[in-house]
C-alpha positions in Angstrom: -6.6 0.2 19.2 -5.4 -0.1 15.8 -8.2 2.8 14.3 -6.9 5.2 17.6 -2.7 4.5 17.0 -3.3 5.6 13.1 -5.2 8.6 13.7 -2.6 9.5 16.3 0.4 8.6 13.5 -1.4 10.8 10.6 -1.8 13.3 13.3 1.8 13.6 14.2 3.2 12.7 10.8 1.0 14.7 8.5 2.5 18.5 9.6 5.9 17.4 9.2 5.5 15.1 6.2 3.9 18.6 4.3 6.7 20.9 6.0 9.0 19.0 3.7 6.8 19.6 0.7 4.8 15.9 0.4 1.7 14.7 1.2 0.4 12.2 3.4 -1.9 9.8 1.1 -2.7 7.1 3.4 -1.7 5.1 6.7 -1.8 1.5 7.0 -1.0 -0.8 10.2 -0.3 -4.5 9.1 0.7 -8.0 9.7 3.3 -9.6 7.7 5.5 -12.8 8.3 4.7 -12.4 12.4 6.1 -8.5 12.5 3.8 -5.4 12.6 4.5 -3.1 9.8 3.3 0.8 9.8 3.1 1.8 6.2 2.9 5.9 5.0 1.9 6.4 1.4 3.5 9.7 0.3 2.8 11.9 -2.7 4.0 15.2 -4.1 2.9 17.5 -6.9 4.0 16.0 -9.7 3.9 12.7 -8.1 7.2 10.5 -9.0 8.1 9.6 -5.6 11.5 8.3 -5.5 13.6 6.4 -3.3 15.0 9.1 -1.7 11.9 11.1 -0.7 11.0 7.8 1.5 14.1 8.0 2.9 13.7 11.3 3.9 10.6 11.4 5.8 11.0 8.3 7.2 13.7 9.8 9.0 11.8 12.8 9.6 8.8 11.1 11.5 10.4 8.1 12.8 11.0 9.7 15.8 8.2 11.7 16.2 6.1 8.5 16.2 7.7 6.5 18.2 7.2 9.6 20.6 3.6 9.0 20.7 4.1 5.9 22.3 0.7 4.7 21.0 2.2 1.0 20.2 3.9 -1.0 22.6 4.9 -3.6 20.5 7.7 -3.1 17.8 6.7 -2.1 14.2 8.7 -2.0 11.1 8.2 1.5 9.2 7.5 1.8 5.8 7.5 5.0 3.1 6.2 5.0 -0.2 4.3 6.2 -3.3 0.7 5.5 -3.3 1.1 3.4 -6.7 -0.9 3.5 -9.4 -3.9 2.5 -7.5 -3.8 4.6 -5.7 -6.9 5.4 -2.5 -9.0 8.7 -2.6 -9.4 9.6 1.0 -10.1 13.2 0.9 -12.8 15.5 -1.0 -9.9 17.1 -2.8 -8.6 13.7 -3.9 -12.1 13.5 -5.5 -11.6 16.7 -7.4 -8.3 16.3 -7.9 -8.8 12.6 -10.2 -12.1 14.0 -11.7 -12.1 12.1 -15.1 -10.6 8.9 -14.3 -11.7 6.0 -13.6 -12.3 4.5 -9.9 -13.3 2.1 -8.4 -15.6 3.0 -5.0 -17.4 0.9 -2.2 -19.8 2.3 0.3 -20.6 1.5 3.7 -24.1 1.2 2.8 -26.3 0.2 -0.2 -26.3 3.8 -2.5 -29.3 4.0 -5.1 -29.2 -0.1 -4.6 -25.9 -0.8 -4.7 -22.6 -0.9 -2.6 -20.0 -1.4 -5.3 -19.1 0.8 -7.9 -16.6 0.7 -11.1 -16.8 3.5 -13.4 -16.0 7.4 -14.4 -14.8 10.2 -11.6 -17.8 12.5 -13.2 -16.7 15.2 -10.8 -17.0 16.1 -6.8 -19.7 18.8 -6.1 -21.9 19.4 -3.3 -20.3 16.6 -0.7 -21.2 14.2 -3.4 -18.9 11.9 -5.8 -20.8 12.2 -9.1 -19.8 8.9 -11.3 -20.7 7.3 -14.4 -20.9 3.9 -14.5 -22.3 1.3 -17.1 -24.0 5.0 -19.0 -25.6 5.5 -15.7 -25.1 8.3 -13.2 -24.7 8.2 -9.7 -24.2 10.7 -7.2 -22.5 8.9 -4.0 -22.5 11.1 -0.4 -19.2 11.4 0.4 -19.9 10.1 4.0 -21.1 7.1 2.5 -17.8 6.7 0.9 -16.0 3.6 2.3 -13.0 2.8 -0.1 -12.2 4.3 -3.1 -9.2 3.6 -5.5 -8.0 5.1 -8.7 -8.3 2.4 -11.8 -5.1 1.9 -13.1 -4.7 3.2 -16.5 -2.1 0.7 -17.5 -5.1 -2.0 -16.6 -6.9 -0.5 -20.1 -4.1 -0.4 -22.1 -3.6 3.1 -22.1 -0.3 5.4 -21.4 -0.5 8.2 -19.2 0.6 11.6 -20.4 
């Protein structure tokens, strides 16, 4: 049920989230302190999602979801930035962080492993192409369960 009401939610959210010049990063449906909370990670070109821009299209698909009528029971909305850890959901996602690091599990064992930390080589051919421990791996991108930017901040390094 859960997998079906998020589909619905990025379906309905997504159009109007990107009419009012954001993106739709992620969708998350959780349980905290005994209320369900719907979550929307937001980003924008530049990124530096602020405050406001929540605000904004939280009032902007509020309604639209609870139009779908997909849950029943009441939810708490959130809207935020994806953070600095952010997920890669998306083949452009892929291209777009090539050259940082991720980390990146598979649904299935890839070249004899499921887990991966290491360099965003590049995205070419439906494949995630990564370095990691000086060896290179070239992932499907349907095998692609979970993937996560790598903090820079976690290194020691500033971002430009």
């Amino acid at each position: 049920m859960a997998e079906v009401f998020l589909e619905k939610v990025e379906a309905v959210s997504s159009p109007i989230i990107q009419n009012l010049g954001y993106r739709l990063v992620d969708v998350e449906l959780a349980s905290e302190q005994g209320r369900v909370v719907l979550r929307l990670f937001i980003d924008k070109d530049g990124g530096n999602v602020t405050i406001g821009d929540c605000t904004l299209v939280s009032h902007a698909v509020e309604d639209a979801i609870d139009a779908e009528g997909a849950l029943t029971m009441r939810y708490v909305l959130e809207v935020s930035s994806p953070g600095l850890d952010r997920p890669l959901k998306t083949e452009n996602d892929f291209q777009r962080y090539s050259g940082r690091e991720i980390r990146l599990k598979t649904r299935e064992p890839v070249e004899g492993r499921s887990n991966y930390r290491g360099l965003l080589e590049k995205f070419e051919n439906g494949k995630v192409h990564m370095t990691v421990d000086n060896m290179k791996f070239e992932i499907p991108f349907g095998q692609v369960a979970k993937a996560r930017l790598v903090p820079d901040i976690a290194k020691g390094k500033k971002r430009n």
